[in-house]
C-alpha positions as CSV (number, residue, x, y, z in Angstrom):
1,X,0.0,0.0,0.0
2,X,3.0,2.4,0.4
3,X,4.6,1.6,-2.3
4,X,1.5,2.6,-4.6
5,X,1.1,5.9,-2.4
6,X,4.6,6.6,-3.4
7,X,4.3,6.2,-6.6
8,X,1.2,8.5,-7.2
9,X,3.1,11.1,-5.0
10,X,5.9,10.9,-7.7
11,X,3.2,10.7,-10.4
12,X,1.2,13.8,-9.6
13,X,4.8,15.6,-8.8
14,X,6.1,14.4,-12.4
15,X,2.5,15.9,-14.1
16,X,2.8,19.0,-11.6
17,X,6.4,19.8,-13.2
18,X,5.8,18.2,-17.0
19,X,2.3,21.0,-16.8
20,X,4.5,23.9,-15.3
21,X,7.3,23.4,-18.0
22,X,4.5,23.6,-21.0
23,X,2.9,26.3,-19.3
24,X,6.9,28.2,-19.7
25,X,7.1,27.2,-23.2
26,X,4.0,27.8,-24.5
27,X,5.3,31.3,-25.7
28,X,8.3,29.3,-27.7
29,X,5.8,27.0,-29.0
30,X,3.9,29.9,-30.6
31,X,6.9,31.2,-31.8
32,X,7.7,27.8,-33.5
33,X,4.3,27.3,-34.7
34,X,4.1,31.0,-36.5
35,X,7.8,30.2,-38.3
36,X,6.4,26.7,-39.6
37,X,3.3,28.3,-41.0
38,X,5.0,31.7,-42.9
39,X,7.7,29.3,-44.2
40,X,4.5,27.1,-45.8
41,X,2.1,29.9,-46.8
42,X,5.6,31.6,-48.3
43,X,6.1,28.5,-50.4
């Protein structure tokens, strides 16, 4: 029963970072997203 507590402490504490590091690079990922389109509409 520990075990399994631990692991969805580690779980929620891997989701809790993985969400806060999207939420950081979401301006990048626009950025990204706006280069890929121009260089296909230029095209």
């Amino acid at each position: 029963m520990d075990f399994f507590l631990i692991l969805k402490i580690l779980f929620i504490v891997g989701v809790m970072i993985a969400l806060y590091g999207i939420i950081r690079n979401l301006d990048i990922i626009k950025i990204i997203l706006i280069y890929f389109k121009d260089k296909l509409i230029g095209k």
